[in-house]
Legacy VTK file of the C-alpha trace (Angstrom):
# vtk DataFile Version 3.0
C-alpha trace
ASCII
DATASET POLYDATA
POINTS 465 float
0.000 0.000 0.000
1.320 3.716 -1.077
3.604 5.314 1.619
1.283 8.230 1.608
-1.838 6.945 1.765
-2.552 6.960 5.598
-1.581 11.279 5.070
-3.780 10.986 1.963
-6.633 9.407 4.429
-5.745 12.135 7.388
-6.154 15.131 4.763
-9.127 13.658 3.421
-10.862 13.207 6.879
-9.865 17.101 7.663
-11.614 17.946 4.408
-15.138 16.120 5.139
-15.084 17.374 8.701
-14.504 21.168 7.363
-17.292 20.514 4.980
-19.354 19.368 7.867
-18.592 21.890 9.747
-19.827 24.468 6.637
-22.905 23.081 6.498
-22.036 21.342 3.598
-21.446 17.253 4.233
-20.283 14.947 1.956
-20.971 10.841 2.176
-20.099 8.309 -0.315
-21.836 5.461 -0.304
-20.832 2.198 -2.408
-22.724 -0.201 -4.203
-21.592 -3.680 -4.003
-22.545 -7.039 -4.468
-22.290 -10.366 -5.893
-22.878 -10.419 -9.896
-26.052 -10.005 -11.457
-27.364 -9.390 -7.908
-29.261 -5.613 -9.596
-26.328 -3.114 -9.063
-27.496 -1.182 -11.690
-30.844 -1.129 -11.520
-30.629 0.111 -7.835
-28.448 3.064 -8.439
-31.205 3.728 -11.062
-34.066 3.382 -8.915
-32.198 5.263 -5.999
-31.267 8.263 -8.174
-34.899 8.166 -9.738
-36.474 7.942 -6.767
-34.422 10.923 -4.647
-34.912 12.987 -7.584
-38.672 12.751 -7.308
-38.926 12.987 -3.632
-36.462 16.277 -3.924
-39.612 17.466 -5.641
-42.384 16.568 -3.271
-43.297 13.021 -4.358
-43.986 10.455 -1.682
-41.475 7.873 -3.126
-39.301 7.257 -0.250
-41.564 7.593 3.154
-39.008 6.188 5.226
-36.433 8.320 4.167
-38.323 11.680 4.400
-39.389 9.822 7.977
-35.662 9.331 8.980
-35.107 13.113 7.680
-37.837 14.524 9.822
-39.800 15.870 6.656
-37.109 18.523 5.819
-35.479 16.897 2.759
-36.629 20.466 0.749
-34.554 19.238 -2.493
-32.460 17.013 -4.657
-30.388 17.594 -7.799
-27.958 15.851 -9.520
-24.306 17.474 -9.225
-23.092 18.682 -13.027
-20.621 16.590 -14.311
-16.642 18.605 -13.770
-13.066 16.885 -14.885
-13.453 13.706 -13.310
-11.568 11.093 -14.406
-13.566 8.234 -13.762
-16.695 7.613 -15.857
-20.507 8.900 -14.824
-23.052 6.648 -14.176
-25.561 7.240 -17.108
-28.891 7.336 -15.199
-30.763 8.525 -18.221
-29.371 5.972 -20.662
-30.871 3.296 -17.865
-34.066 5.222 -17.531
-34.565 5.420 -21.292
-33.977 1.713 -21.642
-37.255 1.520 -18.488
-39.157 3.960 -20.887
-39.014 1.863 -23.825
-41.867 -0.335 -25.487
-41.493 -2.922 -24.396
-39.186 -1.793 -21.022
-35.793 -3.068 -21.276
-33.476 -3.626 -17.791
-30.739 -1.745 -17.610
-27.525 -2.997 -19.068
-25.206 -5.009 -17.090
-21.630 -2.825 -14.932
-18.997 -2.942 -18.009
-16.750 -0.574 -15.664
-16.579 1.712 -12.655
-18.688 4.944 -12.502
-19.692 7.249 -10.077
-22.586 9.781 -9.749
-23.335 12.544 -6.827
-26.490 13.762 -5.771
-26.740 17.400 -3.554
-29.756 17.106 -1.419
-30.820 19.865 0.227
-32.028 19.598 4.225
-33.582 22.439 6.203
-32.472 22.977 9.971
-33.582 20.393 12.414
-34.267 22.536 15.438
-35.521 26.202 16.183
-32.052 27.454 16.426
-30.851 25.292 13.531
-34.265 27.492 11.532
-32.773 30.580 12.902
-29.042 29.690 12.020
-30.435 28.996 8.676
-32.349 32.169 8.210
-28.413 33.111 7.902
-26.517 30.296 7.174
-29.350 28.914 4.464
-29.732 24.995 4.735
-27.861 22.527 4.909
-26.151 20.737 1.845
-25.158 16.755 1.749
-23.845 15.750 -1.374
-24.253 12.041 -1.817
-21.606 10.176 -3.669
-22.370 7.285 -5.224
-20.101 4.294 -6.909
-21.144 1.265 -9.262
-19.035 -1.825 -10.577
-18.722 -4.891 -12.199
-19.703 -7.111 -9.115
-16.877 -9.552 -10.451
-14.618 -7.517 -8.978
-16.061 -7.559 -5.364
-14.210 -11.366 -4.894
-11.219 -10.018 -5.598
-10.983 -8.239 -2.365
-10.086 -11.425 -0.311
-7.458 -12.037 -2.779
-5.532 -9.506 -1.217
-4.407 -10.637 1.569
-3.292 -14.435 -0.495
0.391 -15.123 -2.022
0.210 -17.158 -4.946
0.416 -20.415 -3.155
-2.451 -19.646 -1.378
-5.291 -18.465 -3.237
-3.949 -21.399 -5.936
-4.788 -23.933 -3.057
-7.662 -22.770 -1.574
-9.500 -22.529 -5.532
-7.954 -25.977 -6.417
-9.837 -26.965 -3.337
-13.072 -25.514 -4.181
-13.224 -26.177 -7.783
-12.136 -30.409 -7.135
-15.889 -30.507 -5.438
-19.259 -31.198 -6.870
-20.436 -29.431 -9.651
-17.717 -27.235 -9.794
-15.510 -29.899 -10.546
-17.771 -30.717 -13.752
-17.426 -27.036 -15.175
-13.745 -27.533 -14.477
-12.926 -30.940 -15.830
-11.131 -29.640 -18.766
-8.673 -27.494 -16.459
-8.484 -29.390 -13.760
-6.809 -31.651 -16.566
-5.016 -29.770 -17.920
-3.716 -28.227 -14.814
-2.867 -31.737 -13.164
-1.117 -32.734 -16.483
1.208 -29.891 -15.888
5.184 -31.124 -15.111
6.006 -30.124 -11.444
8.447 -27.797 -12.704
6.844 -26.895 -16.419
9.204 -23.899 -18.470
7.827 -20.746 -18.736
6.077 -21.148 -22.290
3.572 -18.233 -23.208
1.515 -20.933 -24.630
1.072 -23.090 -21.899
0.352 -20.380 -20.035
-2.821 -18.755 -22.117
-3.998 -22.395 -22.526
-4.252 -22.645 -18.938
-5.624 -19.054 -18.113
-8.233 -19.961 -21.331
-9.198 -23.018 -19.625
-9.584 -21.385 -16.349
-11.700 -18.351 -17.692
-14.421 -20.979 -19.762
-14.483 -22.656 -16.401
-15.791 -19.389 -14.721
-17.820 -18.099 -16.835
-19.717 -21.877 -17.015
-19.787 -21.970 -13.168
-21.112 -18.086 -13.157
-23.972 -18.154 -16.058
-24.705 -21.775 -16.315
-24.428 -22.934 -12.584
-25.347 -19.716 -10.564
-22.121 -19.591 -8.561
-20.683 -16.091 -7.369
-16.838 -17.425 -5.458
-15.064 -17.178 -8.662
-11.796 -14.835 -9.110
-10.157 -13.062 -10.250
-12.904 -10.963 -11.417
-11.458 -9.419 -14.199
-10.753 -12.935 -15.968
-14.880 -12.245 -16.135
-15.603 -8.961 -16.977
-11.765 -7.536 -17.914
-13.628 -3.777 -18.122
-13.113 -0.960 -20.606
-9.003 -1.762 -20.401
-9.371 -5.499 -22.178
-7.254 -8.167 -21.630
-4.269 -7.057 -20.118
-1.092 -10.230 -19.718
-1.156 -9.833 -16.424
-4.369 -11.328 -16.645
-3.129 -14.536 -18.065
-2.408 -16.835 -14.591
-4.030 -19.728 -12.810
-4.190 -21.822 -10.010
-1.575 -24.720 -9.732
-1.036 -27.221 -7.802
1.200 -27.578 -4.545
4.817 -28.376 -5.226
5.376 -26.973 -8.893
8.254 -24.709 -9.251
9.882 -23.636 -12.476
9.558 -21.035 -14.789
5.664 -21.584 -15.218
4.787 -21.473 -11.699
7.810 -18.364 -11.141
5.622 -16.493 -14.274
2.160 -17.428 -13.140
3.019 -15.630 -9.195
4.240 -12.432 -10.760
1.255 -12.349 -12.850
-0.706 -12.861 -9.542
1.200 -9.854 -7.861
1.048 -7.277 -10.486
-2.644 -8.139 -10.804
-3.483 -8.009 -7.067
-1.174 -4.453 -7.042
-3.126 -3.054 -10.248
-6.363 -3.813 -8.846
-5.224 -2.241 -5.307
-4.076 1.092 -6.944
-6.755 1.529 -9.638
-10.007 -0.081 -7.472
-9.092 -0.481 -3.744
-7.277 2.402 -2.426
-8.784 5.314 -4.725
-12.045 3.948 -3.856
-12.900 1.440 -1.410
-10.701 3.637 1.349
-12.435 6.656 0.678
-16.368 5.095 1.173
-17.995 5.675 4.683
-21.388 3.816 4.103
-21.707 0.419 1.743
-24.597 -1.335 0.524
-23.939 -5.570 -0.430
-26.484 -6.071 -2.898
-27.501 -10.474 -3.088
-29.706 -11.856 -4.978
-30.467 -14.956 -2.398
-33.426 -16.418 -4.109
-31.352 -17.253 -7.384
-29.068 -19.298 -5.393
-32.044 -21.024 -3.626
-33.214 -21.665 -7.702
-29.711 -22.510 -8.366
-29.287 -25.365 -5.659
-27.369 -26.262 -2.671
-24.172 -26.048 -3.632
-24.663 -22.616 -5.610
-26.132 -21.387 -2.323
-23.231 -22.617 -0.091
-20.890 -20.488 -2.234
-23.013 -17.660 -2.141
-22.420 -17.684 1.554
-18.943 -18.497 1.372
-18.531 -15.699 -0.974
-20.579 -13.118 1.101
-17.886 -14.660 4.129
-14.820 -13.245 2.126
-16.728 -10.778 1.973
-16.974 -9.607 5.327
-13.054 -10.560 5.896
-11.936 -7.904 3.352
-14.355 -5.726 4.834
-12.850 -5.790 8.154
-9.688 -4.225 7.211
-11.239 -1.123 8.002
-12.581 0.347 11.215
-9.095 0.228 13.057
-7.127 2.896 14.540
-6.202 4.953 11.691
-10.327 5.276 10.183
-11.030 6.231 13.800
-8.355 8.803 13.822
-8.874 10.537 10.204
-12.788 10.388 10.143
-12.340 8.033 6.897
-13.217 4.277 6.597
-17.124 2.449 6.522
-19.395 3.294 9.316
-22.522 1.233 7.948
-22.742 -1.740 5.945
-26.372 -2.685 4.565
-26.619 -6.140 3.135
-29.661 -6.445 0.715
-31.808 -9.553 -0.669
-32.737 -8.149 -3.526
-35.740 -9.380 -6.558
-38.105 -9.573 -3.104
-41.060 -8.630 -5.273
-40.724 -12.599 -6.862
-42.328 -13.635 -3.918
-45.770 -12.342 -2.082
-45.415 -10.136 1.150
-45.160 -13.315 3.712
-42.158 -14.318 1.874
-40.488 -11.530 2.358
-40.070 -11.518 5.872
-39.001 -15.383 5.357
-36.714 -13.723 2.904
-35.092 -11.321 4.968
-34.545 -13.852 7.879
-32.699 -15.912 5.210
-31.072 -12.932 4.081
-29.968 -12.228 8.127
-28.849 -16.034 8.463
-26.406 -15.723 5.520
-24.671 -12.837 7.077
-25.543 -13.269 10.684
-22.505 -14.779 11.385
-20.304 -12.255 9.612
-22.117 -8.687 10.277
-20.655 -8.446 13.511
-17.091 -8.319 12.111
-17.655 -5.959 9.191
-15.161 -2.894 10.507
-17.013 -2.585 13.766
-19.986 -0.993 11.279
-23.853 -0.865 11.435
-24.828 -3.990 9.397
-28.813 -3.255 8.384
-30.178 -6.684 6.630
-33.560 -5.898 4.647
-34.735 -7.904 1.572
-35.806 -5.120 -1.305
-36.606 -4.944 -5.168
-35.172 -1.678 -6.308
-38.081 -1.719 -9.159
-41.058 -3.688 -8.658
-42.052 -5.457 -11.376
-44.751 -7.597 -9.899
-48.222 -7.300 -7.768
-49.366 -9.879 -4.932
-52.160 -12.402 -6.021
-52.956 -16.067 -5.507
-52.889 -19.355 -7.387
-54.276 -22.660 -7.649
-51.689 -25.518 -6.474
-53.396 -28.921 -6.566
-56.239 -27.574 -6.187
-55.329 -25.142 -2.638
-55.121 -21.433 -3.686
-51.481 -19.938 -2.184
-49.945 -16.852 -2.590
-48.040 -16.102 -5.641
-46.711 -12.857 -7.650
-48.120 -11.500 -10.976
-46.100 -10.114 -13.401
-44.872 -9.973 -17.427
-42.646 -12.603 -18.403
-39.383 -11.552 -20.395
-39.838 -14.829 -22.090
-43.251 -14.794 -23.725
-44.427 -11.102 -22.791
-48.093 -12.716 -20.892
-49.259 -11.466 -17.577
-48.595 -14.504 -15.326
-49.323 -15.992 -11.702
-46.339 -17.257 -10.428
-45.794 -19.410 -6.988
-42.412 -19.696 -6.090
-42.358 -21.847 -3.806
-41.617 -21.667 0.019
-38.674 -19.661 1.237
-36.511 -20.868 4.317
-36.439 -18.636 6.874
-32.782 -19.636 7.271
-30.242 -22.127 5.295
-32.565 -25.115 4.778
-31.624 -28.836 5.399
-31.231 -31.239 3.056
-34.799 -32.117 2.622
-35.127 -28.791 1.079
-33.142 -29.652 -1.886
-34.471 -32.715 -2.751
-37.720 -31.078 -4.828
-36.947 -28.686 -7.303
-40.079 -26.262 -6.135
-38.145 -23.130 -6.363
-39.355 -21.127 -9.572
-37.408 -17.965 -10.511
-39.054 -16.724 -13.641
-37.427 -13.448 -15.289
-40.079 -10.953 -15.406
-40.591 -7.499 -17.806
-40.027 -4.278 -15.477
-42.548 -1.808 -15.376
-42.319 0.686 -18.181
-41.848 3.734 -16.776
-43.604 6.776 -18.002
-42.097 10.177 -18.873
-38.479 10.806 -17.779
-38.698 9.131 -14.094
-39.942 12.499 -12.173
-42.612 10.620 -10.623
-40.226 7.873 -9.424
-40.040 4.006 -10.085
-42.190 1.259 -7.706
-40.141 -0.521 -5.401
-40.011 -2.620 -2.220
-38.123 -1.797 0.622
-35.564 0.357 -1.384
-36.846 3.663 1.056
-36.353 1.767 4.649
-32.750 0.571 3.392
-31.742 3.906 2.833
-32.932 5.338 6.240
-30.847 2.840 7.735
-27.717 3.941 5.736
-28.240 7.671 5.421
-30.969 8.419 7.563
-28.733 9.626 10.411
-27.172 12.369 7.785
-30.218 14.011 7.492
LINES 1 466
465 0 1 2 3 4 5 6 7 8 9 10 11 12 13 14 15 16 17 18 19 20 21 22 23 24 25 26 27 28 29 30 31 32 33 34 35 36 37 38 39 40 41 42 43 44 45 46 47 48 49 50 51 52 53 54 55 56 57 58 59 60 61 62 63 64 65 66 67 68 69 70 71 72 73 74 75 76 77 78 79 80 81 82 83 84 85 86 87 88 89 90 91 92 93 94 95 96 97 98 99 100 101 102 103 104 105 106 107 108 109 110 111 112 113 114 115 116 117 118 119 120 121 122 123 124 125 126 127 128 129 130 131 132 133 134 135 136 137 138 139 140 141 142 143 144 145 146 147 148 149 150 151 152 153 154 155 156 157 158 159 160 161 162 163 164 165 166 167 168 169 170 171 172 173 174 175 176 177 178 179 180 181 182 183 184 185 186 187 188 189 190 191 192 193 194 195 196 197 198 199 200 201 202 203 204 205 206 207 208 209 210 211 212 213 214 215 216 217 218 219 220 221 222 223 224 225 226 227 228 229 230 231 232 233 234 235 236 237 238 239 240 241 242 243 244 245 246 247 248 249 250 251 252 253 254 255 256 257 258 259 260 261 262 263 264 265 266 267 268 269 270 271 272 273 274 275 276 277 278 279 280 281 282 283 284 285 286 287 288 289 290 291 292 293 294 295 296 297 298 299 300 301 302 303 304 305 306 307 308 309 310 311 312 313 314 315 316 317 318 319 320 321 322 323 324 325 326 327 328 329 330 331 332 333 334 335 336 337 338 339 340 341 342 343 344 345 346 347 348 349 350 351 352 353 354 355 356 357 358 359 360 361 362 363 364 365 366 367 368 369 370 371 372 373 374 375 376 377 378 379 380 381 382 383 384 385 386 387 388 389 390 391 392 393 394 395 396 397 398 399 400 401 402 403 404 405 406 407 408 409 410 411 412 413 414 415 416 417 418 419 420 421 422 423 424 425 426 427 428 429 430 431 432 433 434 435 436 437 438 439 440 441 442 443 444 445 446 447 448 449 450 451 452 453 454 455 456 457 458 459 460 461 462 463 464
């Protein structure tokens, strides 16, 4: 880590504490999650939706509860010289506005976004101080990424020999060792001490990069890294891109190539992602989408909660001495179930439990931080209703199917109100149909429906305002 980061951090608290002190706070608040867990789509619903309560719409009561009723505005901050791209909230809100709606395209890359909202003074000497002072200002700052790059966190803290023997060990078992045959071949073919060959070595980084990408879009499984061997990002494929996982004992100049590939990939990914960015956040949000890994089995749902367990470890390296003593580092951590509008409303406390179970364990340690738990849909694209099953009527969702386009009952099936027993797996009951979202109307001044997305945010930023 740069020499000058901890005076970088110390400077940077000084800043947001004079700011504070002005009247005019900042927070930045990260959005992060597992893949295809609805990144996007929340920072699209969340910028929507504070938009159109800036302007007097009820579309976030728990919010405006948490704010006292004095949330008198929102705007979005004009774009200056940043460096890093801006999250194009009216490219996703076109695509809701469309006929028929489209989702919003999948994180290609970083981008940020801030919001100013605009608070009037809590108390009658706050009112008078603001008859002089005028309001106060808190400029949300917001951050989207590929959620591939969330599991590479953990890898920090791994050498080479390491992180190749704990993802030997997880991709010999199961399923996983299925997607992986043709590595794990390959890879145990492999001389102990195999010459550094260019070659041998994209074969094997080819091999290992099919085997994610079948694990992640065939199999529903989220503990795969390095991210970037996923979703590479705007740069491409860079060489140091180009290493694998081998097996204990090999030496040679393979195995010497393959660890400084490792290095300069966990030190890019530290100085591009982690210290610019993940340093500088003081509230996070881990987006999950729990109820595809109930769909996608038990194995896909034990590595969901392995994955959000690394999670929690590289969370943890903040909230020591130094965050305490420059004002920087995460002070709340809100873990979401998200797609909660697949299942009707007495699911969704089951769902949240569930949600609570998975990261129960973990919460605690997350930097010493706040750890809400709620189970959301950042758009709701479905309405409560009720179905026939063998001839019983149970509650079920209704909502447009991506695949055919038809307004459809759907029962999903039972959720666990924590990680079910192995009864639970034995009947494939689970249905996770993809629906349509709701096409939005206008330019998204009215807001877009969701579930839960308001109450989440109180617990995050509530406390600012």
């Amino acid at each position: 880590m740069p020499l000058l980061t901890p005076i970088e951090d110390a400077l940077a608290g000084m800043t947001d504490l004079a700011r504070a002190m002005a009247g005019r706070e900042r927070v930045r608040l990260a959005v992060t999650g597992l893949s295809r867990a609805g990144k996007t789509v929340f920072l699209t619903s969340l910028v929507a939706n504070l938009l159109a309560a800036g302007q007097g719409a009820r579309t976030l009561p728990a919010l405006e509860a948490a704010a006292g009723g004095r949330l008198r505005g929102v705007r979005l901050v004009p774009a200056g010289v940043e460096a890093t791209p801006r999250f194009d909230a009216p490219a996703h809100l076109a695509a809701l506005a469309a006929d028929p709606p489209r989702w919003p395209g999948r994180t290609e890359d970083l981008s940020t976004l801030e919001l100013e909202l605009t608070v009037s003074p809590a108390s009658w000497l706050g009112q008078a101080r603001g008859m002089v002072m005028g309001d106060r200002r808190v400029t949300l700052e917001l951050l989207d990424y590929p959620g591939e790059w969330l599991l590479d966190l953990p890898m920090l803290d791994q050498d080479f020999p390491e992180w190749s023997r704990e993802t030997l060990a997880r991709l010999r078992v199961g399923r996983r060792a299925v997607a992986a045959a043709e590595f794990l071949a390959f890879v145990d073919a492999l001389p102990p001490r195999a010459t550094a060959e260019e070659a041998l070595a994209r074969e094997g980084f080819r091999l290992y990069r099919a085997a994610l990408l079948r694990l992640r879009d065939e199999m529903g499984f989220r503990f795969l890294q390095p991210g970037r061997a996923m979703n590479p990002g705007p740069r491409g494929e860079a060489p140091l891109l180009w290493f694998f996982p081998l097996p204990e004992g090999h030496g040679g100049g393979l195995a010497d190539l393959l660890r400084r590939r490792h290095a300069a990939y966990l030190e890019d990914q530290r100085a591009a992602f982690f210290d610019p960015f993940f340093r500088r956040f003081h509230r996070q949000v881990v987006l999950v989408d729990a109820l595809s890994a109930l769909h996608a089995g038990e194995e896909a749902f034990d590595d969901t909660a392995a994955a959000l367990s690394a999670i929690a470890g590289a969370l943890r390296q903040g909230g020591g001495w130094l965050d305490l003593l420059t004002g920087q580092g995460v002070r709340r951590v809100g873990f979401a179930a998200t797609k909660a509008d697949h299942v009707p409303a007495r699911a969704r406390e089951a769902l949240a439990s569930l949600m609570a179970d998975l990261v129960g364990r973990q919460a605690p340690a997350v930097a010493g931080a706040e750890t809400p738990v709620r189970a959301i849909a950042a758009i709701r694209c479905t309405e409560d209703t009720s179905a026939l099953l063998e001839g019983r009527p149970v509650a079920a969702v209704r909502g447009v199917l991506m695949k055919d386009g038809r307004l459809t009952p759907v029962y999903p099936g039972e959720v666990p109100l924590r990680r079910p027993d192995s009864d639970f797996w034995d009947v494939p009951y689970f249905e996770m149909p993809a629906f349509q979202p709701p096409r939005l109307l206008g330019d998204g001044a009215a807001g877009i429906p969701h579930l839960g997305l308001d109450a989440l945010l109180a617990a995050l930023i509530g406390d600012l305002l």
